[in-house]
C-alpha positions as CSV (number, residue, x, y, z in Angstrom):
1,X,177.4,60.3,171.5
2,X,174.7,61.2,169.1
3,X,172.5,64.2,170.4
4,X,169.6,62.3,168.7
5,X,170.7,59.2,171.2
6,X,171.1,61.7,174.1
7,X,167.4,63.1,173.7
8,X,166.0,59.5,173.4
9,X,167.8,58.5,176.0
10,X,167.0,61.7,178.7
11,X,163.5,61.5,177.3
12,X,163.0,57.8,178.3
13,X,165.1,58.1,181.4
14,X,163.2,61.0,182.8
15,X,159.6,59.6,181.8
16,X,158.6,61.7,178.6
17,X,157.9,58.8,176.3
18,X,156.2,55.8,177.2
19,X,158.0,52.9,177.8
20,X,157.4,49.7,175.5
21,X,153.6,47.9,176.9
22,X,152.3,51.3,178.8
23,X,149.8,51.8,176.3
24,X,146.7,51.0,178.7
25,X,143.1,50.9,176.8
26,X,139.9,51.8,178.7
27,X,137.0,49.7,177.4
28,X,133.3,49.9,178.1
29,X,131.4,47.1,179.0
30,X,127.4,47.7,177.8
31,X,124.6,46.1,180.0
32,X,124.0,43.6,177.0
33,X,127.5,42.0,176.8
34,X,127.5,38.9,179.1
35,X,130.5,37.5,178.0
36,X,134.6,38.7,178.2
37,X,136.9,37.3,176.5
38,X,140.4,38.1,177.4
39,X,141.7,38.0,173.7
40,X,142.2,42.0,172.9
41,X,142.4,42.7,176.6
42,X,146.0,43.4,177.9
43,X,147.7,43.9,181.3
44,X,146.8,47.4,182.2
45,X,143.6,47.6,180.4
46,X,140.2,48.6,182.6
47,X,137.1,47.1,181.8
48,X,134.2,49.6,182.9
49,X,130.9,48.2,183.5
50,X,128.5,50.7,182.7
51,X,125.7,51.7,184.7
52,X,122.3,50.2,184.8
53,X,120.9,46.4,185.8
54,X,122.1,43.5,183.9
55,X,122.3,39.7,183.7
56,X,125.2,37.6,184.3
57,X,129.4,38.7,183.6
58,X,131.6,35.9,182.3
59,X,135.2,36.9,182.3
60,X,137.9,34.2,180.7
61,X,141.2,33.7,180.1
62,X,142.1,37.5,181.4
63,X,145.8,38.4,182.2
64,X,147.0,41.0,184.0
65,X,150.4,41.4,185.7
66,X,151.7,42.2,189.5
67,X,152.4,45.2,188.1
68,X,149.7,46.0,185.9
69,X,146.3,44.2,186.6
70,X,143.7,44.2,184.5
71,X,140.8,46.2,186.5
72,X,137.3,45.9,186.5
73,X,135.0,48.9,187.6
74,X,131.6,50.4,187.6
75,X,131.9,53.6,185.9
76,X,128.8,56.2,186.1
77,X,126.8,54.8,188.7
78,X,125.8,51.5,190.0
79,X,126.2,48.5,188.1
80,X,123.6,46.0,189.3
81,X,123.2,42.4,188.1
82,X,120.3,40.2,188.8
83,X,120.2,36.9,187.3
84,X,118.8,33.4,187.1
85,X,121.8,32.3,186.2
86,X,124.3,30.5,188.0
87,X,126.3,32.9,188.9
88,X,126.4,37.0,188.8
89,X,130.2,36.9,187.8
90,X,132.5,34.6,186.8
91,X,136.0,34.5,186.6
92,X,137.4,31.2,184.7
93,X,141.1,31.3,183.6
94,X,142.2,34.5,184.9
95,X,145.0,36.1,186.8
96,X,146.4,39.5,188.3
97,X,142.6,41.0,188.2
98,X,141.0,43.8,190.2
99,X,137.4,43.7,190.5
100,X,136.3,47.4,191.9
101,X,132.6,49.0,192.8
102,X,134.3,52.2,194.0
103,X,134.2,53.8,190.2
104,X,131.4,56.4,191.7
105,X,132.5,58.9,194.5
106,X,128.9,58.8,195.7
107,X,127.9,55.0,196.1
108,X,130.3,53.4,198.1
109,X,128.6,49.6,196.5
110,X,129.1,50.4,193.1
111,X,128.8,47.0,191.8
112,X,125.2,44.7,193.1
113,X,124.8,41.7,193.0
114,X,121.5,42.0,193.9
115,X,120.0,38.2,193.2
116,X,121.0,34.4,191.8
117,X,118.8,32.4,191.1
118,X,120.8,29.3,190.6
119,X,123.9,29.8,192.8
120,X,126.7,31.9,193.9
121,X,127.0,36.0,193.5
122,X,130.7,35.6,192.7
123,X,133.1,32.5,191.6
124,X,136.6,32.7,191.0
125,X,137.7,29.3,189.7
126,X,138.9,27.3,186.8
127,X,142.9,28.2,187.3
128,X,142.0,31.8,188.1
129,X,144.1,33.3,190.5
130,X,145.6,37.0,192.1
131,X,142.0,38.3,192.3
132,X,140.7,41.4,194.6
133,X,137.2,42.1,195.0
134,X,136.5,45.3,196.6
135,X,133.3,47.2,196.9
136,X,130.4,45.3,195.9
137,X,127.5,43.5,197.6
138,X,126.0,40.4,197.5
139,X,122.7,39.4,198.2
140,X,120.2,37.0,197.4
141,X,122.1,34.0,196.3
142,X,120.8,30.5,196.1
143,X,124.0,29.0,197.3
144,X,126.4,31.8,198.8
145,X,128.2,35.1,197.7
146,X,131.8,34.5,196.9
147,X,133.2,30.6,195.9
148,X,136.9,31.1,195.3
149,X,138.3,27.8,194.8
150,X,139.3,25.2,191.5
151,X,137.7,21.9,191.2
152,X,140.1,19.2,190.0
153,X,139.2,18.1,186.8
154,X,140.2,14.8,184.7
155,X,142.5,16.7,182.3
156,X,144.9,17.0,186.0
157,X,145.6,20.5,185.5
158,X,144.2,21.5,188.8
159,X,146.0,18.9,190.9
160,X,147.5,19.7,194.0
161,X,151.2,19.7,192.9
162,X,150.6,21.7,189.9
163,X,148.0,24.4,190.7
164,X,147.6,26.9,193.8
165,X,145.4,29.8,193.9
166,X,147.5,32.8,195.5
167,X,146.6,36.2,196.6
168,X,142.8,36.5,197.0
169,X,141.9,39.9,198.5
170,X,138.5,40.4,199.4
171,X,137.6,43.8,201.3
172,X,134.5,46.2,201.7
């Protein structure tokens, strides 16, 4: 055996090289970006929202993995969204995604939801799927705070025999 093989090899083995898709990016998410679009985002990525009040969050067509989510925190302080939009945030198209307010030792609601207009402080729909939501508040919605649920639609992707929504976690 090659001792240039054998170092590779022990080095990979023993965890002192990353192993092929570990490359995780952090990205920040400014108060003035509404919209997320899951194209440069892979499994493993976070997405902080950064402090402040802000309107509406749209994420699409997001990916994660069992093993590597995609998560979603407040990072700095509170994020706090009040809208008169139709939503405060909006998951359409997405799966294996952790939505987190606990990015600040000292607030334990990180992410507000503070008021909607229109309708619902959270929606997880459109095919979306393996989502937690975990420390953030609701208040002050038109219709109610969390919808989770796909509507069928006449394209039949949603139908009963070819769509289920699985592993919705909802805590503090």
């Amino acid at each position: 055996m090659k001792p240039t093989f054998f170092l590779l090899f022990f080095a990979f083995v023993f965890g002192f090289l990353p192993a092929g898709g570990q490359n995780r990016s952090v990205l920040d998410i400014p108060l003035s970006l509404n919209q997320i679009d899951g194209d440069t985002i892979q499994p493993g990525d976070t997405l902080k929202l950064l402090p402040g009040i802000r309107s509406f969050l749209l994420f699409k067509n997001i990916h994660g993995t069992v093993s590597q989510p995609v998560v979603i925190i407040n990072e700095g302080g509170a994020s706090v969204i009040t809208t008169n939009h139709y939503y405060g945030i909006k998951f359409s198209g997405c799966s294996h995604i952790k939505l987190l307010g606990n990015g600040h030792a000292s607030i334990l609601y990180g992410i507000s939801i503070t008021k909607v207009l229109q309708g619902a402080g959270i929606t997880v729909d459109d095919l979306s799927t393996d989502v937690e939501l975990a420390f953030i508040e609701i208040a002050n919605t038109k219709i109610g705070g969390i919808y989770a649920k796909t509507e069928p639609t006449c394209n039949f992707l949603a139908t009963r025999e070819k769509f289920t929504m699985f592993n919705l976690h909802i805590h503090h």
